[in-house]
N, C-alpha and C positions, 0 to 999 in steps of 0.2 A: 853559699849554702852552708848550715849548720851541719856542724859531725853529727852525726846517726845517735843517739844516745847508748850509751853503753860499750864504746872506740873509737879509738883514735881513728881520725879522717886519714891519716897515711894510709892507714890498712886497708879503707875502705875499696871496693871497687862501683864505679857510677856506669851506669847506662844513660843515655836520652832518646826520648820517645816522640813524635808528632803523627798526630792519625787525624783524620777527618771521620766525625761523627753524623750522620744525617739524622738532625734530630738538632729541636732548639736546644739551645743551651742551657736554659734551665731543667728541662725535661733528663740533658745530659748527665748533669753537674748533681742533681737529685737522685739518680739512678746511680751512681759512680759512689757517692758519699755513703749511701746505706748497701753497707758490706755486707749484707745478707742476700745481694741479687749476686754476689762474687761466682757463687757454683753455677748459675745460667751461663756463664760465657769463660770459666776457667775449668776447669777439668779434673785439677789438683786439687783443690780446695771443696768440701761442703761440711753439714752442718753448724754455720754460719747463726749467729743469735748475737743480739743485740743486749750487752748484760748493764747497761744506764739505761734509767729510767727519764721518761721525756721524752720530748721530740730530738730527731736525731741534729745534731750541733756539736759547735767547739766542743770539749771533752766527752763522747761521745764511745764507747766502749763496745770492739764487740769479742768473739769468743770463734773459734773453729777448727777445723782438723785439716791436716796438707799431709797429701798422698805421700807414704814415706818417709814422713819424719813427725806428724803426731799435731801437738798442739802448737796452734796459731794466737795470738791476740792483737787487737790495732785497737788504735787512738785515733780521733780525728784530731789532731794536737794546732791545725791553723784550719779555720773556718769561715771563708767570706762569698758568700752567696750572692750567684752562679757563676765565680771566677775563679776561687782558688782555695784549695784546699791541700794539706800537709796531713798522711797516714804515715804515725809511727806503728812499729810493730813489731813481735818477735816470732819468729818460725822458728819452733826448740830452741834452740841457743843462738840461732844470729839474728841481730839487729840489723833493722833496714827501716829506711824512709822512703817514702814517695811524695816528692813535691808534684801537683798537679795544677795546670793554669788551663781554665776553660775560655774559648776565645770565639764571640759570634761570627759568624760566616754566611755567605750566599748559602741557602740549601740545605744549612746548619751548625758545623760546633765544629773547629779545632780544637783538641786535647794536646797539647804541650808538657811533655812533663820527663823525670827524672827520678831513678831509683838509685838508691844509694846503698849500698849490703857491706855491711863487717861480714867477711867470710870465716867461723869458725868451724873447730873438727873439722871432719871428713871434706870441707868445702873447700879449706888452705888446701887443700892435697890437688887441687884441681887447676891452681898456679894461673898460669897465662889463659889458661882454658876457660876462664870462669868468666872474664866480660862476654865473649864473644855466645856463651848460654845463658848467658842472664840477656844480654842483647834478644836472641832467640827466643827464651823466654815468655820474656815482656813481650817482643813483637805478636806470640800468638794469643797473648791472654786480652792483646788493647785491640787486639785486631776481631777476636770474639767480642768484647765489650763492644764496638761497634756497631757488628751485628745486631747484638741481644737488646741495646739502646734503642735503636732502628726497628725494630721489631715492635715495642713497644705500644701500646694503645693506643690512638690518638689519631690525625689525618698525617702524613708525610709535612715534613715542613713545606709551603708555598701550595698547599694541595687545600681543599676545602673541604669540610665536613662531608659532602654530598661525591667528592672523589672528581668532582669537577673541571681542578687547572692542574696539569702537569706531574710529577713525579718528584722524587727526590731522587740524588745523586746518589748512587750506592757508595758504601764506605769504604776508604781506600788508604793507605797507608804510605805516602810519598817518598818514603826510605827506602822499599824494596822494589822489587823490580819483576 
């Protein structure tokens, strides 16, 4: 994986993520890319706006605020549709990536993925403590993302317009317990 823009990879600390989505993959992977659905399923983060014009795509820009520390911006800076997408980004002063690989499944979408944070200021001061909350984290914001994807408009994946065959699998998170 590329260093984060803006630090050396040393400093960096990474997480890795896997959750199961109920919800096609494209349905996923379109919801997840426009960062403006971010405040439905994260808690920290709203006022979310899209500041490029155009459809949302490779350099794709948007603008927001994170509880506590102020202004947000991301990049969608890798864009290949409905598999894999790359958000750079800055929260005040630290750099972070999230690599994301979307992945068809029985029932719907595996989400694979990896954040990666230069911890500056007050965040160095947090030392060893800092994966295992960025771990935490990520686990509750991909784990609402699932949810909020899930929810979404549409039949359940394997389910038929008329509510006909079956259900979908509720979203589960194979890491935790």
């Amino acid at each position: 994986m590329a260093a984060v823009p803006g630090g050396p990879a040393s400093r960096s600390v990474t997480r890795d993520l896997r959750i199961f989505v109920a919800s096609p993959v494209e349905r996923a992977f379109d919801f997840f890319c426009d960062l403006r659905n971010e405040p439905s399923y994260n808690p920290q983060v709203r006022d979310v706006r899209k500041i490029t014009d155009g459809p949302i795509g490779l350099g794709t820009r948007f603008e927001g605020r994170h509880r506590g520390i102020g202004l947000v911006s991301w990049v969608l800076s890798e864009y290949a549709p409905p598999r894999h997408v790359v958000v750079d980004g800055m929260i005040g002063q630290t750099a972070y990536r999230w690599r994301g690989d979307f992945e068809p499944a029985a029932g719907g979408a595996w989400l694979s993925g990896q954040i990666q944070v230069v911890p500056t200021g007050w965040l160095r001061c947090l030392g060893p403590l800092l994966p295992a909350l960025l771990g935490i984290s990520a686990r509750r914001s991909f784990q609402g993302f699932a949810a909020a994807v899930a929810a979404q408009r549409g039949p359940p994946v394997g389910e038929a317009a008329d509510g006909s065959t079956g259900a979908s699998p509720r979203a589960r998170d194979p890491h935790s317990n």
